[in-house]
N, C-alpha and C positions, 0 to 999 in steps of 0.2 A: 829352615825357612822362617819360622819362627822369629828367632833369635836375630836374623837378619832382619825383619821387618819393626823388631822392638827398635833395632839399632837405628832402622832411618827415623823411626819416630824419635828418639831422643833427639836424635841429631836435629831434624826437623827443628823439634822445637826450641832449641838453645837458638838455631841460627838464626830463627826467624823473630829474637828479643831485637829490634831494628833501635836504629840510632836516633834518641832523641832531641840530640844538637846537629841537628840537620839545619839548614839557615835563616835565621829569623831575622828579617831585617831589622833594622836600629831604625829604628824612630822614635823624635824626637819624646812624643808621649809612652812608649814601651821603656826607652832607657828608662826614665823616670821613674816608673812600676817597678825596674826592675834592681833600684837600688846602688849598694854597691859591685866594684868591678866582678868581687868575688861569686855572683852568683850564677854569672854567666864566664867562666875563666876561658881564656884560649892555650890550650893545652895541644894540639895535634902540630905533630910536624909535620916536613911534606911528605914522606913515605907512606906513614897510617892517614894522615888527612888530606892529600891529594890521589898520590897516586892509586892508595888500596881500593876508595871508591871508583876511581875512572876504570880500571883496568875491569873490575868487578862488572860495572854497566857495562860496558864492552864486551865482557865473557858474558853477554847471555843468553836468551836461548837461543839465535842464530848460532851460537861456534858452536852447539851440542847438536842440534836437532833442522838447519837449514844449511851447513855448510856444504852436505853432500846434495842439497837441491840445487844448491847455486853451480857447482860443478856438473852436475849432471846436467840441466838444461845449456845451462853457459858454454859448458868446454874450458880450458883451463885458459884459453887465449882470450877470449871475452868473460872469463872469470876474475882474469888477473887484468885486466880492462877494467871492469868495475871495482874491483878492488883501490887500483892505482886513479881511478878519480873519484872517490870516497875519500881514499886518503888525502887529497890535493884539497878536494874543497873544505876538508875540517882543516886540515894542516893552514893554509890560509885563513880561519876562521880564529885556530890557535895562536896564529899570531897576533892578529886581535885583541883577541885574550888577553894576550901577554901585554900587551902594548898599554891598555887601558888599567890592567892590574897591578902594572908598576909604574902609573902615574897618581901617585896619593892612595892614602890609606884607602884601603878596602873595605866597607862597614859588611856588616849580613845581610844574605838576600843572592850573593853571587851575580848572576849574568842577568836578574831584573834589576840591581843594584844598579850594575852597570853601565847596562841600557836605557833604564830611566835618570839617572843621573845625568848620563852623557849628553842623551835628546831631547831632555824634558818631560814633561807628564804626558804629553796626549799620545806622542810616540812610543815614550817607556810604558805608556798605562798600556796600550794596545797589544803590544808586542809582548810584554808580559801576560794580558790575559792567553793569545797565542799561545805562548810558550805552556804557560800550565795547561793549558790545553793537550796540548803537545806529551804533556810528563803525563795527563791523564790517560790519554789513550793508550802512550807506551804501554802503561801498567794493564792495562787493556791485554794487548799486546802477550806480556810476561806470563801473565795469568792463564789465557788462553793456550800458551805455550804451555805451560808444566801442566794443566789440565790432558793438554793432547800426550804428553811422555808420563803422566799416569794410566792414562787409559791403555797407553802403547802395552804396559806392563800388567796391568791389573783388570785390563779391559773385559769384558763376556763375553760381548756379542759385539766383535766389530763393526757388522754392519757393512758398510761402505768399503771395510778393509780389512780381509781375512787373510790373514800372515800365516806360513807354515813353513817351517825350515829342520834343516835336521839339525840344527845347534838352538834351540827352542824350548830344552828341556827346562831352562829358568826361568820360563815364565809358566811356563805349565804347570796346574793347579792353586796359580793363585788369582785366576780370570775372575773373579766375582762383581764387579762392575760393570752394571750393563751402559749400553754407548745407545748414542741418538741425539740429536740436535738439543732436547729442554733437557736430557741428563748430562751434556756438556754445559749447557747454562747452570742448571744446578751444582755441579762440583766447580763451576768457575767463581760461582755466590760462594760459597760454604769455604774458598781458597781464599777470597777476598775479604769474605767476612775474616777470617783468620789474621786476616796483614792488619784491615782496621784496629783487631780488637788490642793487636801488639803494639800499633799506630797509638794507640790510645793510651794503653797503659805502660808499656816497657820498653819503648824504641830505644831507651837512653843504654843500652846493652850492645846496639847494633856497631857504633864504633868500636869496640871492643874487641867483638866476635866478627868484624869483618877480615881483619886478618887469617883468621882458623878459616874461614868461608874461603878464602884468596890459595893459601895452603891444601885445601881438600879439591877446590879445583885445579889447579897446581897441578894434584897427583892424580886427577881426574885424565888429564893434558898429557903425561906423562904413560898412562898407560895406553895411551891410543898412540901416541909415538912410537912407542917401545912392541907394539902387538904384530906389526907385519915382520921383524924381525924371528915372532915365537910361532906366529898363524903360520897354518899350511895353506895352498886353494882350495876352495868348498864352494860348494853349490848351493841354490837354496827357490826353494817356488814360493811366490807369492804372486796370491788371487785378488782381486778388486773385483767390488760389483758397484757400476755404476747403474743408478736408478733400481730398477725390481728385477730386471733380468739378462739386464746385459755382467755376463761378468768377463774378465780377462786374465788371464794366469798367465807369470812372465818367469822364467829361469836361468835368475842374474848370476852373476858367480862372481867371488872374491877372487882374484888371480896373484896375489903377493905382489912385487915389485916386479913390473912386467916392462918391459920397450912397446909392445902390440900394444896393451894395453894404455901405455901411455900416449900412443898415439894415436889411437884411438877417441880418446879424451879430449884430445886436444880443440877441435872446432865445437861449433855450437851444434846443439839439434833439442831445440825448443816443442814439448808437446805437451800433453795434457796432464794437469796439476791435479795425481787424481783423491785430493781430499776436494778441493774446490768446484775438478768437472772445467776447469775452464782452461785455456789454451795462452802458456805461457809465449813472452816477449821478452827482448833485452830489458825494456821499462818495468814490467812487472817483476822482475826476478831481483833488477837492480834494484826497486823499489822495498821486498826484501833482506837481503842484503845490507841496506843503507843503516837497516834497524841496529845493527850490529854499533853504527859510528856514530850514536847518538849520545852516548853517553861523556861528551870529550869535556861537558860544562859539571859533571860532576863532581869535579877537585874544586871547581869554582864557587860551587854550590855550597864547597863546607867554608867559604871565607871567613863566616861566623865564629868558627871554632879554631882557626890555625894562629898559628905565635906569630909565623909572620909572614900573613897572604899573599905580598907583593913579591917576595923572595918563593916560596912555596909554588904560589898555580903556576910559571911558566916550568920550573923546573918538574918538577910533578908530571903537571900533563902533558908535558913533551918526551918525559921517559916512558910513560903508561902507552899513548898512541905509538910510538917507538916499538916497546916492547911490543905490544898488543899486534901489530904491522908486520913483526917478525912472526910471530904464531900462526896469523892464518895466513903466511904464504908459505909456512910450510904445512900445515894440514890443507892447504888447495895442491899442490903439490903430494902429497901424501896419498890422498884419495884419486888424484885424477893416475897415481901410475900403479894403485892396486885395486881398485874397484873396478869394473865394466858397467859403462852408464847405466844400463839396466837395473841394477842393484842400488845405483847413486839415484834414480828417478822415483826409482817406486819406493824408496824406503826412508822417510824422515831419518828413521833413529840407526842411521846403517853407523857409525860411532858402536853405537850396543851392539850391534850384530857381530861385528867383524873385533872386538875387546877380548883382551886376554882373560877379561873377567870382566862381566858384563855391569854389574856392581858398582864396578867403579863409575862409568860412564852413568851410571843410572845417577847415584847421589852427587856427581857433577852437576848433571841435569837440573836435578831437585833446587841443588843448594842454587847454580847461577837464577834459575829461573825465579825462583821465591824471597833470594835477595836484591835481584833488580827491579820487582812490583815492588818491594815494599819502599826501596829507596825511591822509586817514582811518585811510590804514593805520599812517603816524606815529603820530598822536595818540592812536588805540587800542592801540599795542604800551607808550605811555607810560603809558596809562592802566593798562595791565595790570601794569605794570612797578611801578606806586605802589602800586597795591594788593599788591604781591608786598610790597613793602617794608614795608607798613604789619603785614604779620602775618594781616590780616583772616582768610582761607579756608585757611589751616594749609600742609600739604603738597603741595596739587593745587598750588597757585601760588608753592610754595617755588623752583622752576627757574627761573622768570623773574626774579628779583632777580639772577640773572647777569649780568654784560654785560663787554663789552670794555676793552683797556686803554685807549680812547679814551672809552669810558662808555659805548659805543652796550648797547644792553638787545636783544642778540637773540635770545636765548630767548623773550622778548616778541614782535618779531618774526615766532618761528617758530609760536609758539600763533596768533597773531593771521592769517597764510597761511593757517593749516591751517581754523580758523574762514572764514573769507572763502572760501575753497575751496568749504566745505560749502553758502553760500549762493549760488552759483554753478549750482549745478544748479537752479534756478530755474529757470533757460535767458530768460527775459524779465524786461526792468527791470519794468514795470506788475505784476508778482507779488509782488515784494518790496517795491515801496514805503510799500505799507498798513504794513506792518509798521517800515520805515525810520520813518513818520514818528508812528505811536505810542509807538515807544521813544523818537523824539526828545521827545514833547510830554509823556512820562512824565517826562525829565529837566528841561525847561523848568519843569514842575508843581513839583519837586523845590526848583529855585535858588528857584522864588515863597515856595515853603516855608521854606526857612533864613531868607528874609529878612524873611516874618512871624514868624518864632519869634523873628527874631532882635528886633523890634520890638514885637513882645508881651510880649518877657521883660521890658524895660524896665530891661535892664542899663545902668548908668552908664559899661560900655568901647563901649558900641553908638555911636559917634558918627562915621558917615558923614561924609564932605566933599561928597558928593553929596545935594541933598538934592529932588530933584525927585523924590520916591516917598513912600509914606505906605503904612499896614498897608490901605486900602483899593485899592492896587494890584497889591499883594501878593494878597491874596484872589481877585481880582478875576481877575488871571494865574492861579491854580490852579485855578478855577473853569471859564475858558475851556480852558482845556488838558484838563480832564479830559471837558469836556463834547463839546472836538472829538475824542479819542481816540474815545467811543462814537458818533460822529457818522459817522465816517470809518469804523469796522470793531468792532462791539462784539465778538467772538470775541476779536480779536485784545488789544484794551485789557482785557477782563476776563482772557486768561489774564498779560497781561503786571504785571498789577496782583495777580494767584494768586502770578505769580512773585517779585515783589518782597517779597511779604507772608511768603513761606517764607524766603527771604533774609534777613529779617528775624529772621524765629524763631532760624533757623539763627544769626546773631551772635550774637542777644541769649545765648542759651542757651551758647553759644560762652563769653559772657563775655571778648571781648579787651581787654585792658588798653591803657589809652592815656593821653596827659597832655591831650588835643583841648579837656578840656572837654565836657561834655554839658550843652547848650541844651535838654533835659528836666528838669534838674537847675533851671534857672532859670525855665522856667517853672512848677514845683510851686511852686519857692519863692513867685514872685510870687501863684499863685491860693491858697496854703494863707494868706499874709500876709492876703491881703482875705477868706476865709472865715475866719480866724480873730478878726477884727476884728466879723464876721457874728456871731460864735457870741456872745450875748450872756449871761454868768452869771445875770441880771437876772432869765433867761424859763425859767429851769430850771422843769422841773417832775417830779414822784417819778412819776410812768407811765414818764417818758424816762430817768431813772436807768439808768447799767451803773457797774460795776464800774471806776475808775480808779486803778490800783496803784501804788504805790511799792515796788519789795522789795528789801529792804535787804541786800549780799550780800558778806560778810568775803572770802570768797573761793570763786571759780566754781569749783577744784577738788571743794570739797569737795558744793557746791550746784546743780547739775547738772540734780537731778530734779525738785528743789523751783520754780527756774525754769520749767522745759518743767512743771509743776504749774499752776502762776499762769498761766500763757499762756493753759492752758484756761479757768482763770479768769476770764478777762476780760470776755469777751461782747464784743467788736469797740470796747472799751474804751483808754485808756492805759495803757499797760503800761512803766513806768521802771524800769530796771536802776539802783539806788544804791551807791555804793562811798566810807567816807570814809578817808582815808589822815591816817593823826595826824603831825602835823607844821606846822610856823611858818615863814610866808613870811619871814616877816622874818631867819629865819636859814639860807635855802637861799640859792642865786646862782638859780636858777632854777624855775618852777613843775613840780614830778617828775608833776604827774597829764596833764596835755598829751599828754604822749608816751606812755599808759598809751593814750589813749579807742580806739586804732587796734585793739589785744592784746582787749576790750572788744566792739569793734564787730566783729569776727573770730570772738569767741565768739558774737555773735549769729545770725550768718551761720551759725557750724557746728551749733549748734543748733535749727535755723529757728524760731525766736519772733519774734515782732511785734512789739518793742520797743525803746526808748530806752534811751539810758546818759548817767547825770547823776554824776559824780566830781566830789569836792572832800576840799579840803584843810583839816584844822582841830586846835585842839590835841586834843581830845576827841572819842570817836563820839559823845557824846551832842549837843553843838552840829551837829557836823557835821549827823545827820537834822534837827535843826531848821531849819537852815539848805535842806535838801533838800525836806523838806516844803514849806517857805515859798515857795524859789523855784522850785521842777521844771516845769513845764510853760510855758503861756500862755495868756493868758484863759477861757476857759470850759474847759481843755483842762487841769485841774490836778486829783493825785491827789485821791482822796477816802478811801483805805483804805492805809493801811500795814501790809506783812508783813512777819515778822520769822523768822528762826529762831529755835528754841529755845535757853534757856540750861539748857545741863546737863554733865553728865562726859564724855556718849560720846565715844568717838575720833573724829574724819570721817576719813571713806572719800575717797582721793584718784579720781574718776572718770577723769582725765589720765593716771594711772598708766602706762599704756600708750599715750599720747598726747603727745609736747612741747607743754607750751605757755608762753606768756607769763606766770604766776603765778607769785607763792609758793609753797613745799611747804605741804602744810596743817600742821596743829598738831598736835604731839605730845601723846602725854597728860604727859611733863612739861614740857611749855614751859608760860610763865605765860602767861593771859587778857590780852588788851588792853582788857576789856570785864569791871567789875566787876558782880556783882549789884544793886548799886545804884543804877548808872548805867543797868544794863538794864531792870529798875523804873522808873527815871526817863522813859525815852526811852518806856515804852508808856505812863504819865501825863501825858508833853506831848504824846501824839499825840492823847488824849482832849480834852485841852484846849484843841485849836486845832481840835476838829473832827472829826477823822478816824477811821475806823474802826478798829478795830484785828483784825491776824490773826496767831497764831503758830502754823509749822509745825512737828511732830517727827516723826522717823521716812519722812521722803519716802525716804532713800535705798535704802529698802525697793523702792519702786515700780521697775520695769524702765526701765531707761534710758528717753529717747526721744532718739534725734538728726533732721536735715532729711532727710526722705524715709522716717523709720521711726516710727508710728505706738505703736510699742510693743507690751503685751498687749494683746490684743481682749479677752480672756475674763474681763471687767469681769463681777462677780458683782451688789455692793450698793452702794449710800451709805447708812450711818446718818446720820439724825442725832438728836440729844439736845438738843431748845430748851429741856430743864428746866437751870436754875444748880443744877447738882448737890451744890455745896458750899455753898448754902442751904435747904434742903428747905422749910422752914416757907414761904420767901416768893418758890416757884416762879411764875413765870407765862408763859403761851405765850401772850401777844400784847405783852410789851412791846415794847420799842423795837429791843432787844438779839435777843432770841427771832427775831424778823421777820425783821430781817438775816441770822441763822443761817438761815433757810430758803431764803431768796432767794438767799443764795448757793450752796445745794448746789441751788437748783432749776436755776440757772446752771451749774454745774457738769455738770448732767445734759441739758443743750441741748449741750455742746460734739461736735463728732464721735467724740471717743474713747469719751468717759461716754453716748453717745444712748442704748443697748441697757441701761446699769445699771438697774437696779430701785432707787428710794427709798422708806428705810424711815424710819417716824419716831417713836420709843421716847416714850413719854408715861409718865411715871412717876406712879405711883398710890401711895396707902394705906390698906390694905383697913378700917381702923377707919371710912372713911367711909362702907362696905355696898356693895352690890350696884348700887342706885342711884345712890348718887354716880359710881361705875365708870361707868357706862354714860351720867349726864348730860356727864361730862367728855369721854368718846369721840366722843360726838356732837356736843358744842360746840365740837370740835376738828376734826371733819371737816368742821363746815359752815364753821368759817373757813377749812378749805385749799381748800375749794369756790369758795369766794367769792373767792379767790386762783389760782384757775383750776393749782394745783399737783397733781398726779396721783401720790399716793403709797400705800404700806401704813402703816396707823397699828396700831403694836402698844404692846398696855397692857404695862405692867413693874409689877408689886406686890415694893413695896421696905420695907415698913414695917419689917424687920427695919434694915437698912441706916438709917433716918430715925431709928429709935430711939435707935440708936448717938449721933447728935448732939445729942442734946438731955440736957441735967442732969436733976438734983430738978426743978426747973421747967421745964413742959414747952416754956415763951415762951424760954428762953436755950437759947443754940447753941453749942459748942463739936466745932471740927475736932480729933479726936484720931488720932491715927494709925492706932487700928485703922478707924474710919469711914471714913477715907481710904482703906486699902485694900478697906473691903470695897466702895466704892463704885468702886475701878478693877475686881476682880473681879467686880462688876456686870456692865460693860462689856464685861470679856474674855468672859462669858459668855453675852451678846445677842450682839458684835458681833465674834467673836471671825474670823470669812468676810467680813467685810466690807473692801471696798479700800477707803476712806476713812472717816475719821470725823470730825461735825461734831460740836462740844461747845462747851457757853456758856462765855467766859472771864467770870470774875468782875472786877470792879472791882477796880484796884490798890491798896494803903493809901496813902492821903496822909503816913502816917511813912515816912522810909528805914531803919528801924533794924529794920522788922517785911519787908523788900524779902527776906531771906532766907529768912524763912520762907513768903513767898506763892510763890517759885520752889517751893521744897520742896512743900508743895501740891500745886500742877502738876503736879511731878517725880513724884509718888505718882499722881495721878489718872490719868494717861497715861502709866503706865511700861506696858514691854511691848505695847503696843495696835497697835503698827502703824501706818501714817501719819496720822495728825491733826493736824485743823486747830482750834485752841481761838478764838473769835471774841466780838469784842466790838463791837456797834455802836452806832453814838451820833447815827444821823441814819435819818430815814423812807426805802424806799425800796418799801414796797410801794403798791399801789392798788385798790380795789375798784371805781372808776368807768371809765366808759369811755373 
């Protein structure tokens, strides 16, 4: 006895020297530490470095110590049921694998590698804390497991489970272990602390010795195969006491290879789990069981180490789960036609019972159990250790990117102890399992996922070497995985699916920078390409009309508010940031706006506006908006309205003043124009030309800031608007073309959030020579149009005859703008609408001469001096409708 116990000790301890190129992900800043290629070599092929670990996780302590639980509740027909969709939803999950492993080199880190790579950070970040989660409990799990086939063996005082048999004599006299819930805690710490301390110092052993580990189980496997051929039938009593007094003694019996017995086997008969006391189900057995097929990302795991990962993990872990698939359907098989459930329910270690030599099974036990913690505890100090690296979760996981002058990550390590610690108070594997095997079937969900996003994107680098998978396997894997999580424990799959989801938030909002690539980024692109193709110009019709802008912008210092203006403007419209930069390719070396769109897209962000930014290069502004106009958008998805600043004397107001940014300083009052008045006439005469509406804004800088996150003033009073052409009086009319537009966009204006609460006023100008009557038919024909128009406003008369008189000569039919008209009609204005935050005003038609382009500014310049921010609007296309 003796001799046999030095022997597990030795053994013990060589096996448990764990491996310490377990996967370290490559990152940019570790490669660098870590020098040349030589100090991290890839040495493993796929036999020792795929398959030897996967098969290993897989042999653990389910095939030793719950194979005859899952037969005995199950029956071999719902044994071989959960087995056969285990296998299915890894087996899809391996495809996966394969798919994403043989497209491009494979760095360290394995299945977080993977999946953050593929999704991005906030996904990869998520699903990778998941995952080591995942590896952390397993080890959980392992621990808990060889604590319970120590005590099986060396136990005192069962307790809860007092075992007697007449083949018993090998364990007799070496009971000295007393048993109880904090002496199970205790020998789970003192196992644990064990894996650490080899975690720490000698894991680099464990590739080595996992061969001999794979070999000793092997013959572990082998002698339990081989024993019903040598065993006779035998009998055997064992006692359970549940609580203080109730106990139960049952006398199961081994019967060899039986027919009765195997038929006996065959259905299910579900009852009480009696380490736990609690009353098994399909879910909770399966939920056992599942622990066994968690181990299938462990080839993948060693990417870090293999010559050549891409070739390796499909072939690997397709022979490992293979293999592994043929084993326990013939040991489900094996027990369910010589054991009688009896003996399969009440006895974890019935394996040892029914052994040609009990030994064997025992150091099976040992070794699968004590090399699959430590590999969990590996592969999650690594996992933790990548995500340290990567940035993801800031300062909680800044200590782990530590590690030794050998590389080992033990700050990793020591989180990943202290974690595994915590799930130790469990005190029983069947508590923690549920939970093992929804984090694991969370992560399997996760790989299904990369590798349809990855095959939905229909990226042109997506091109696998493996091609035995399709987006219908894909689906197929995250479908089953999420359907056995609720299957198995819905508490547990919905909080763990709560959890991932704030994870998520937590990145995204995080906002980490990364060069990974975001496979959300590819699939907008691909669904906006085919809805864009959808949106057919052909089917436009004026009910569906918004607002599509182009606003044309010399510089965002000085235009700031006039932007965050138009935003509101939009109505859930295009919104294009324009910018032309004067200058001739032909005589730069290289295009200078390229390197501008970044400074651009930056402003947008700090702004928070909904919007595009379309730069180009030309000799002139005025080609340049042509050119913008022409090309900006894409099919149906193309401005319809051009805004414009105004052209005038003011100074601009630098808004950046107090801010660095990427611009020019704005323009001095003596610097020259880049932008003559004739060419600014020009530019709002081809914008009519081609279509497009036209808007010019003055005075925005008036309005209070707004930047992302500040909404600006609330204490939004009015919108006027003014649909009379005030610098026509004789040939006003409120229902052209132009008028309509003007209200449709301050009624839009007044849907946005900021403007909801404004009041719309809308000045109707009159002339009292036409009496009393005409006053009141005009009112009235004006409120049954805004009726009809579904627009909710105050319609207020304005008698201006004095003002109308001013324009006109000797004859009352000819109209001349004279200066004082001019002003008396801005003093109008300031006089209705002098409280009002915006003002709508019709822009008149520009002159088809350039020679008269100064005097139509001028105009302008009179009619809207002083007013405060207005918007002067010209429109030249239908946008309202009275039908339904």
């Amino acid at each position: 006895m003796v001799s046999y116990r030095r022997f597990l000790f030795f053994f013990f301890f060589f096996q448990t020297m764990a491996n310490e190129h377990s996967p370290l992900l490559v990152h940019g800043v570790y490669s660098m530490m870590e020098g040349s290629p030589k100090s991290n070599p890839r040495k493993l092929n796929t036999f020792f470095g795929v398959m030897v670990p996967t098969i290993l996780s897989m042999f653990s302590i389910v095939l030793f110590l719950r194979t005859g639980f899952v037969v005995g509740h199950a029956g071999l027909l719902h044994g071989f049921l959960m087995l056969f969709v285990a296998y299915f939803i890894i087996s899809l999950t391996i495809l996966s694998i394969c798919a994403i492993s043989t497209n491009g080199a494979v760095e360290g880190g394995g299945a977080y590698f993977m999946i953050s790579r593929s999704l991005g950070p906030e996904f990869g970040g998520s699903i990778g804390l998941m995952f080591y989660l995942a590896k952390v409990c397993a080890c959980g799990v392992y621990v808990l497991g060889l604590v319970e086939a120590i005590l099986d063996i060396f136990g005192k005082d069962p307790g809860e489970c007092c075992i007697e048999s007449h083949r018993s004599a090998v364990s007799h006299g070496v009971r000295v272990l007393p048993q109880g819930y904090w002496y199970t805690v205790l020998y789970s710490s003192v196992v644990l602390l064990l894996c650490m301390v080899v975690c720490l110092v000698g894991a680099h052993i464990y590739a080595k010795a996992s061969f001999i580990i794979l070999l000793v189980v092997t013959v572990s496997l082998i002698s339990i195969i081989i024993s019903p051929l040598i065993l006779s039938p035998q009998h055997f009593n064992i006692t359970h006491t549940y609580g203080n007094n109730h106990t139960v003694t049952v006398n199961p019996s081994y019967t060899g290879f039986n027919s009765t017995t195997l038929k006996n086997n065959l259905g299910p008969q579900y009852s009480l789990d009696y380490s736990t006391n609690t009353m098994m189900s399909f879910a909770t057995v399966f939920a056992v069981m599942f622990t066994s097929c968690t181990g299938i990302m462990a080839g993948a795991n060693m990417s870090g180490e293999l010559k050549n990962p891409s070739e390796s993990i499909p072939k690997g872990t397709i022979m490992a789960v293979s293999y592994t698939f043929t084993v326990y359907v013939l040991l489900f098989l094996l027990l369910g036609s010589t054991c009688d459930r009896l003996l399969l329910i009440n006895d974890y270690a019935v394996f040892q019972r029914v052994n040609v030599w009990p030994p064997f099974v025992t150091i099976g036990v040992y070794c699968a159990s004590l090399s699959a913690a430590m590999c969990s505890m590996i592969g999650a100090s690594r996992i933790l250790h990548a995500l340290a690296l990567d940035q993801l979760f800031g300062l909680p996981l800044a200590p782990a990117t530590v590690t030794s002058s050998s590389g080992n990550p033990w700050v990793s390590v020591l989180y990943t102890w202290a974690l595994v610690q915590c799930t130790l108070f469990a005190g029983q594997l069947n508590v923690i399992a549920g939970i093992v095997t929804v984090f694991y079937l969370l992560a399997y969900a996760a790989v299904d996922l990369a590798c349809l996003a990855l095959e939905w994107a229909s990226a042109p680098n997506f091109r696998p070497t493996f091609q035995f998978f399709s987006w219908h396997t894909c689906l197929l894997g995250i479908i089953s995985c999420v359907v056995m999580m609720f299957v198995i424990n819905p508490v547990y799959s919905s909080a763990s699916i709560v959890l991932l989801l704030l994870l998520l938030l937590f990145l995204h909002y995080r906002s980490p920078t990364s060069s990974w690539g975001y496979i959300s980024q590819a699939l907008i692109f691909h669904q906006v390409r085919k809805y864009l193709l959808m949106l057919d110009s052909r089917k436009d019709h004026v009910k569906f009309w918004r607002p599509q802008v182009l606003l044309m912008v010399a510089n965002p210092r000085s235009s700031c508010q006039l932007i965050c203006f138009v935003n509101q403007l939009k109505k859930g419209g295009l919104f294009v940031l324009g910018h032309v930069q004067i200058g001739d390719l032909d005589l730069l070396p290289a295009d200078p706006v390229q390197s501008q769109y970044n400074f651009w897209l930056s402003l947008v962000d700090k702004l928070g506006v909904k919007a595009f930014v379309d730069l180009t290069l030309s000799p002139s502004v005025r080609q340049g908006t042509q050119h913008l106009l022409r090309i900006t958008g894409l099919g149906g998805m193309k401005p319809n309205t051009l805004v414009l600043g105004f052209y005038d004397n003011c100074y601009p107001e630098d808004y950046f003043l107090q801010d660095p940014a990427n611009f020019p300083p704005v323009r001095h009052a003596e610097s020259p124009r880049a932008l003559h008045p004739e060419e600014y006439v020009s530019i709002i005469q081809d914008a009519i030309k081609m279509g497009k509406n036209v808007c010019l804004g003055r005075y925005f800088f008036q309005l209070p800031p707004e930047t992302k996150g500040i909404r600006g003033n609330d204490n939004v009073d009015t919108i006027d608007v003014w649909p009379t052409n005030l610098l026509s009086p004789g040939s006003a009319s409120y229902a052209d073309v132009s008028s309509l537009f003007l209200l449709q966009m301050a009624c839009v204006l007044n849907m946005a959030n900021r403007w909801r609460r404004a009041r719309l006023r809308i000045f109707v100008c009159v002339e009292s020579e036409l009496g009393d009557q005409g006053w009141l038919a005009k009112e009235e024909q004006f409120r049954e149009l805004l009726g009809k128009l579904r627009i909710r406003a105050a319609i207020k008369i304005v008698a201006w005859d004095n003002v109308a008189r001013m324009c006109r000569g000797p004859n009352s039919e000819s109209q001349k703008l004279t200066e004082d008209f001019l002003c008396a009609v801005n003093a109008l204005l300031r006089e209705h609408s002098s409280t009002a935050a915006v003002r709508f005003l019709y822009l008149p038609h520009p002159p088809s001469s350039s020679q008269l382009s100064q005097q139509y500014l001028t105009q302008l310049d009179t009619l809207t001096r002083d007013l405060g921010p207005t918007l002067l609007i010209h429109g030249v296309t239908p946008v309202t409708c009275t039908e339904l």
